[in-house]
C-alpha positions as CSV (number, residue, x, y, z in Angstrom):
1,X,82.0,32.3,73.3
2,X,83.5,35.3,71.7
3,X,85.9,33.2,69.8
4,X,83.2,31.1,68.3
5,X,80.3,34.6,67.5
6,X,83.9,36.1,65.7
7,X,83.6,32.8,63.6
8,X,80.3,32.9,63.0
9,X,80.4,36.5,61.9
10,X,83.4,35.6,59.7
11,X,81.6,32.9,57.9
12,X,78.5,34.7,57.6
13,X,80.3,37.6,55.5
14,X,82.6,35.2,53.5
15,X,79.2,33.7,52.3
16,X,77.4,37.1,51.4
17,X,80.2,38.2,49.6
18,X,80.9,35.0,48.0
19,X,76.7,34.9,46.8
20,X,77.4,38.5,45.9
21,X,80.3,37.6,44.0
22,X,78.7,34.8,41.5
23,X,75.2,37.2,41.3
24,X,77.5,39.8,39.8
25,X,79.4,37.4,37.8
26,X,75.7,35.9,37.1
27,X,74.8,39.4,35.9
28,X,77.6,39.9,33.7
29,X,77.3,37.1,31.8
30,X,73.9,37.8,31.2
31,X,74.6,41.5,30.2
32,X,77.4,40.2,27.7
33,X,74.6,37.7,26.3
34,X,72.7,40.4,25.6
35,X,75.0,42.4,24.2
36,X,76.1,39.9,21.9
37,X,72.3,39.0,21.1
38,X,71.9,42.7,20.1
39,X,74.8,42.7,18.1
40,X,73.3,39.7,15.9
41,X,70.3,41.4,15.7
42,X,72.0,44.2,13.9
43,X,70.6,46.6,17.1
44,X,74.0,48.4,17.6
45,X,72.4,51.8,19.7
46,X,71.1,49.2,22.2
47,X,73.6,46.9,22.2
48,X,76.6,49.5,22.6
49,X,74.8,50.6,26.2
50,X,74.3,47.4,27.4
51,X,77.9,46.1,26.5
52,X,78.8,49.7,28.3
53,X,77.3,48.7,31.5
54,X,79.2,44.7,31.2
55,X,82.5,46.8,31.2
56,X,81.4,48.8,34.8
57,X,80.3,45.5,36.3
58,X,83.1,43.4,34.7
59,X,85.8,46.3,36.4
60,X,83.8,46.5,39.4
61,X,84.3,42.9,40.6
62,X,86.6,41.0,39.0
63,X,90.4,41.3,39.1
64,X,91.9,43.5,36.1
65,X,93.5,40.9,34.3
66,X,90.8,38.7,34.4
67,X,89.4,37.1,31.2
68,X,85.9,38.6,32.1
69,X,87.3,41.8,31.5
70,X,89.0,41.0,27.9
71,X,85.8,40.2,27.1
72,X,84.1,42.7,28.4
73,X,86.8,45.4,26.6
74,X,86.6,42.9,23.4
75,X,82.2,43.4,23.3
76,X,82.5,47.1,23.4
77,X,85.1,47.9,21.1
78,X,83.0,45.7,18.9
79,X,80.1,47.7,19.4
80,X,82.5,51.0,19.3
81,X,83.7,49.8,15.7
82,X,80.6,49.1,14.1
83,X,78.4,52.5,15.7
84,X,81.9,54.3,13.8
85,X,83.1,55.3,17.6
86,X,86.6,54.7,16.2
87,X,87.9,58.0,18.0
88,X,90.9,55.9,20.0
89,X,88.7,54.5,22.9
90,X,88.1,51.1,20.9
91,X,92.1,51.2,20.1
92,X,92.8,51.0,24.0
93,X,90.3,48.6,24.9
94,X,91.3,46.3,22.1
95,X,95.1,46.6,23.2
96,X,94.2,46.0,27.4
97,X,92.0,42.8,25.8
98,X,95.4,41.9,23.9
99,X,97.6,41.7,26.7
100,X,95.2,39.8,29.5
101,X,94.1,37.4,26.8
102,X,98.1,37.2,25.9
103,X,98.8,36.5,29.5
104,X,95.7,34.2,30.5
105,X,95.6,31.8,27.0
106,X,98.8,32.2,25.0
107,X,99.9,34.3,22.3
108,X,98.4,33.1,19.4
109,X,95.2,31.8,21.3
110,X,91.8,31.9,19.5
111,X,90.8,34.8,21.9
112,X,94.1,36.7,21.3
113,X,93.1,36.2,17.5
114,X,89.7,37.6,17.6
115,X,90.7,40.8,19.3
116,X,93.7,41.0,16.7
117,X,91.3,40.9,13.7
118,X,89.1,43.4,15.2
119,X,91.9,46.0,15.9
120,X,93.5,45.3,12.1
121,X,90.1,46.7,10.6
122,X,90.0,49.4,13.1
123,X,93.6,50.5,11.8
124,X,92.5,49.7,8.3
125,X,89.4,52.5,8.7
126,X,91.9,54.9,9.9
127,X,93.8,54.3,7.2
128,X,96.6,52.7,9.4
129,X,97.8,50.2,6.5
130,X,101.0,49.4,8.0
131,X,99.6,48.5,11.5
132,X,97.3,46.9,10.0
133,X,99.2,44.8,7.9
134,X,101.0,43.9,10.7
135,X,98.8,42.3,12.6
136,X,97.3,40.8,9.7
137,X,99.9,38.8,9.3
138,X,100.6,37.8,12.8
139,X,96.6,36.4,12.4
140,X,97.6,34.3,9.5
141,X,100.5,32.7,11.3
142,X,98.5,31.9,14.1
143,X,95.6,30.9,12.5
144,X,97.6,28.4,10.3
145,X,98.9,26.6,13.6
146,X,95.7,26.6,15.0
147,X,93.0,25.4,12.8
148,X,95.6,24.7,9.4
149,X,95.7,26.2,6.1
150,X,92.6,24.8,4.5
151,X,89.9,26.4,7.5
152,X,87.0,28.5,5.5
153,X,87.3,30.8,8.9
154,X,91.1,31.1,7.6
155,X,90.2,31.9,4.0
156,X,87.2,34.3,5.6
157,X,90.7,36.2,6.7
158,X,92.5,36.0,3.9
159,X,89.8,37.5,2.0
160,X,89.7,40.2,4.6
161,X,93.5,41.0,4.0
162,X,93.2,41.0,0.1
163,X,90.4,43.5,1.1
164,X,93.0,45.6,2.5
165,X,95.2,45.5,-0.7
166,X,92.3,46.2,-2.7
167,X,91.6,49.6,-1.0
168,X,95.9,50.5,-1.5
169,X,95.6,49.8,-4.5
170,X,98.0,46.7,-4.2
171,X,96.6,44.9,-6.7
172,X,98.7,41.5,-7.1
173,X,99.1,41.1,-3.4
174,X,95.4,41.4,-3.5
175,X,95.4,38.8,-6.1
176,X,97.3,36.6,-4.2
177,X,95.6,36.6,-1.3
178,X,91.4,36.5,-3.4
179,X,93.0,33.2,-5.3
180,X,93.8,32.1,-1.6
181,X,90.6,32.0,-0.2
182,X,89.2,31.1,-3.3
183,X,90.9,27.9,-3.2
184,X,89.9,27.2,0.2
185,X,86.4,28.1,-0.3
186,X,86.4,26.3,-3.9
187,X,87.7,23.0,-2.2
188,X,85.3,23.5,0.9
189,X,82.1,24.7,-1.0
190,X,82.6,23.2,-4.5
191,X,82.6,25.1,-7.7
192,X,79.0,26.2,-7.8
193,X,78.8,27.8,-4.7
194,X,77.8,31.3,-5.1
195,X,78.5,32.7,-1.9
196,X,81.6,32.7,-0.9
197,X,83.3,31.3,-4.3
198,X,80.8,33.8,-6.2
199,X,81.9,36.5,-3.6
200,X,85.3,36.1,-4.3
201,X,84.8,35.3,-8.3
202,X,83.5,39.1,-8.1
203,X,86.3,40.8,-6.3
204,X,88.4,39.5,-8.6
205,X,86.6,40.4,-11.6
206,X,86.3,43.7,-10.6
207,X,90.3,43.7,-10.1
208,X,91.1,42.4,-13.5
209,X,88.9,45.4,-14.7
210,X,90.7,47.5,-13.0
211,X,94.4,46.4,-14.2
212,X,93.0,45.8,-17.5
213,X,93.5,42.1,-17.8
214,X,90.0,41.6,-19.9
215,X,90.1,37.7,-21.0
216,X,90.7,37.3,-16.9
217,X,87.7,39.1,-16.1
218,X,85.7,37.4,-19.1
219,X,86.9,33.9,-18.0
220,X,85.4,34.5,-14.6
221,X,82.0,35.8,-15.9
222,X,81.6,32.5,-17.9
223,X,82.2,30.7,-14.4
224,X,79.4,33.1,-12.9
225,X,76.9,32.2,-14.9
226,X,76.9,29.1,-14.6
227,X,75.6,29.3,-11.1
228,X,72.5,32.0,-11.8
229,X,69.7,29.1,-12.7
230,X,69.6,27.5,-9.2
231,X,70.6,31.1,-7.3
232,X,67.8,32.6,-8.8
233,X,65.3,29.6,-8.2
234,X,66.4,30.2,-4.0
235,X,66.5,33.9,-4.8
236,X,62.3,33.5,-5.6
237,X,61.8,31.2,-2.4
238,X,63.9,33.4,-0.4
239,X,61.6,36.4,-1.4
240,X,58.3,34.3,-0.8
241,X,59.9,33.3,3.0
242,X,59.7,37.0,3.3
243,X,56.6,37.8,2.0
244,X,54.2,35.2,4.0
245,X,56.5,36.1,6.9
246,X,55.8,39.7,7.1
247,X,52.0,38.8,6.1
248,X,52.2,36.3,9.5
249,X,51.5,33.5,7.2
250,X,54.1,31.7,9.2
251,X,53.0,28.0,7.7
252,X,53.1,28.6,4.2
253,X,56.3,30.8,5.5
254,X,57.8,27.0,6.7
255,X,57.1,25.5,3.9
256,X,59.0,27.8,1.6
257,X,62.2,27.4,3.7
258,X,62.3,24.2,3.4
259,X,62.6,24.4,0.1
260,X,64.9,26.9,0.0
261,X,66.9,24.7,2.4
262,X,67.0,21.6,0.0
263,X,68.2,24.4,-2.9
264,X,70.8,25.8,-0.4
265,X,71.9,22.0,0.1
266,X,72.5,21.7,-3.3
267,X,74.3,24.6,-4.3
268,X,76.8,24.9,-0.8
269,X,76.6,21.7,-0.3
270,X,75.0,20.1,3.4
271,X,77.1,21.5,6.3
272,X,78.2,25.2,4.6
273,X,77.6,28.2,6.4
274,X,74.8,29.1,4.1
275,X,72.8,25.9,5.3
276,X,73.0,26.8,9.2
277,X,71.6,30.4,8.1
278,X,68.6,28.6,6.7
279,X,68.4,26.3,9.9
280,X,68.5,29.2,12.2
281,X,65.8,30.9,10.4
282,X,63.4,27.6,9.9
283,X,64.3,27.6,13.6
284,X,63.0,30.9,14.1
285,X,59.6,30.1,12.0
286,X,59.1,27.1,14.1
287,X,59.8,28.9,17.7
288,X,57.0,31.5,16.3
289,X,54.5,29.3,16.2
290,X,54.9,27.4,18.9
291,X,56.8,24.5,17.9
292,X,59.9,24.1,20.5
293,X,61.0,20.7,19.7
294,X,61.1,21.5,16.0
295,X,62.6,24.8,16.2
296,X,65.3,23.2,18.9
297,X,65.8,20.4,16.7
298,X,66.9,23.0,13.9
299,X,68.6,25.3,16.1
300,X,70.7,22.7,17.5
301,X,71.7,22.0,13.7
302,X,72.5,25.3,12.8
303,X,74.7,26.0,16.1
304,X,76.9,22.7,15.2
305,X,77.9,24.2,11.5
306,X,78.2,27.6,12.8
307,X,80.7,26.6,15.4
308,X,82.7,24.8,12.7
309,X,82.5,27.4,10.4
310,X,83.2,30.7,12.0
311,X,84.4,29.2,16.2
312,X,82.8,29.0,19.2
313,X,83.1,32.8,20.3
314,X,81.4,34.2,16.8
315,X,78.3,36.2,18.1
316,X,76.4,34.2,15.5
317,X,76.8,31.0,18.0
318,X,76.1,33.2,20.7
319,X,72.7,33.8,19.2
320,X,72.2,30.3,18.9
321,X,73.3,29.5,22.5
322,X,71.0,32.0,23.7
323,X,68.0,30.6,21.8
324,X,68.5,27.2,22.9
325,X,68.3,28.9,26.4
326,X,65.6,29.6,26.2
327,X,64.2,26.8,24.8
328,X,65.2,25.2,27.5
329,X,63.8,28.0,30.4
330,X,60.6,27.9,28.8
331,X,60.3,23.8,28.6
C-alpha cells in the first residue's frame, strides 16, 4: 500500500512540474513575442523590460546552454544596442548567445550569424574596427555557404561592411564592397529600383565626392534620375495613405495603397522587400476595419517575401507571425 501512495505521490509531482515546466516555457515564448513585437513597433523602453523579464524566466527554468536562453541573451542585447546600453552588458550576452548557439546548431548556423552581425555593429559603435572587421568577415563566409553569393540578405551585409569602411575612411574597400551589393541588388531588384539600388547609388555618390572622382559621381546622378517620375508618383500616394489614415478614413486609406502597391510592383518588381512592406500595411488597413480574411490574405503574402528576403528569425516575420495569431485566436 505504501509502495503504490509512494508511486502515486511520485507521478503526481512529475506531472506538476512537468505542467509547470511547458507554462513557463509557454510564458517565455510569449514574453519573447512580445518583445520582438515591441521591437518592430519601434517601442524600445517597453520592449527592453519585457525582453528583461524573458532573460529571468529563460535562466530560471531552462538549462544554461539551452537555445531558449541564446535567444533570450540575443533579444536583450538587441534591445540593449538600439536604447545605446552599449556599456559591455550587451558584449557578454551576445558572446554567451555565441557559444550555446555554436554548440546547439553549428558554427556558421543562421542563428550563430545573427548574433555575429549584431555584435560587429556593437564593436563598430565603440569604434572597435578591428573586432569588428573580424567578424565581419567570418559573416560573409558563412553567409556565402549558406544561402550563396547572390542572397539580397547577403548584399544587405555587404552593404553594412562597406558602411564600416565608409566611417574609417577606407574608401576603395568601401567601394568594393557598395559595387557588391549593388550588383546583387541591381540583379535582384532591376535597375530602376530606388530603394536598395538607389540606396546604394547614393552612398557611392557621396564617396566619389568625397575622393574627388566627379564624372563617377555625375554618371550616377544621371542613373538617379531616371527613377524620380514613378518614386515621386508613390511618394504622393504614400503621403495620401497617411493622411486618410490619421483622419480614420480607413476606406479611401485602402484604396490608396493599393495603388501604391501596383506602383511598388513596378518599380521593385512583385516579390521585393518593398512590396511585403505594402502588404503588411494593406494588411493592417484591412485588420482595422474588420476585414480578417482580407487582411490575413495579405498578411500571409507579406510574411512569405519577408522570410525570403531578410530569414525566418528577422523580427519583421515575427510581427507577421504574431498577427496571423491572432487572426487566428480571434476567428
Amino acid at each position: 500500500m505504501k509502495i503504490r501512495l509512494l508511486s502515486f505521490t511520485l507521478l503526481t509531482v512529475l506531472l506538476f512540474n512537468c505542467s509547470s515546466g511547458y507554462e513557463k516555457a509557454e510564458e517565455w515564448d510569449k514574453l519573447n513575442n512580445k518583445a520582438m513585437y515591441y521591437f518592430e513597433q519601434e517601442k524600445l523602453s517597453s520592449g527592453l523590460k519585457v525582453a528583461e523579464r524573458a532573460v529571468e524566466i529563460a535562466e530560471r527554468n531552462f538549462p544554461s546552454d539551452h537555445p531558449n536562453i541564446a535567444t533570450s541573451y540575443n533579444t536583450y542585447a538587441l534591445f540593449l544596442f538600439y536604447t545605446n546600453n552599449i556599456d559591455g552588458e550587451a558584449e557578454k550576452l551576445l558572446k554567451k548567445a555565441i557559444s550555446i548557439r555554436e554548440n546547439k546548431f553549428g558554427f556558421d548556423s543562421e542563428e550563430v550569424i545573427e548574433s555575429l552581425k549584431l555584435l560587429s555593429k556593437i564593436y563598430a559603435d565603440k569604434k572597435k574596427f578591428d573586432e569588428a572587421i573580424k567578424i565581419f568577415r567570418r559573416v560573409i563566409v558563412a553567409e556565402e555557404k549558406n544561402i550563396g553569393v547572390n542572397h539580397p540578405y547577403h548584399a544587405a551585409t555587404l552593404e553594412d561592411f562597406a558602411d564600416l569602411y565608409m566611417n574609417q575612411k577606407k574608401y576603395p574597400e568601401a567601394e568594393k564592397y557598395y559595387k557588391e551589393a549593388l550588383n546583387i541588388y541591381t540583379n535582384r531588384y532591376g535597375g530602376n529600383d530606388t530603394l536598395f539600388v538607389g540606396n546604394i547609388l547614393n552612398k557611392l555618390n557621396r564617396l566619389y565626392e568625397i575622393v574627388g572622382e566627379t564624372e563617377k559621381a555625375e554618371s550616377l546622378i544621371k542613373r538617379q534620375r531616371k527613377n524620380l517620375t514613378d518614386e515621386k508618383i508613390l511618394t504622393d500616394l504614400r503621403t495620401k495613405v497617411r493622411k486618410y489614415t490619421s483622419e480614420s478614413n480607413y476606406l479611401e486609406a485602402i484604396k490608396y495603397s493599393k495603388e501604391a502597391l501596383k506602383i511598388t510592383q513596378k518599380i521593385y518588381g512583385k516579390n521585393s522587400l518593398s512590396v511585403g512592406v505594402d502588404f503588411k500595411n494593406l494588411a493592417n488597413l484591412y485588420k482595422i476595419v474588420g476585414e480578417s480574411a482580407k487582411a490575413k490574405f495579405f498578411y500571409e503574402k507579406a510574411l512569405d517575401i519577408w522570410i525570403k528576403e531578410r530569414g525566418p528569425s528577422h523580427p519583421g516575420v515575427i510581427f507577421l507571425k504574431n498577427e496571423l495569431d491572432r487572426l487566428d485566436g480571434d476567428g
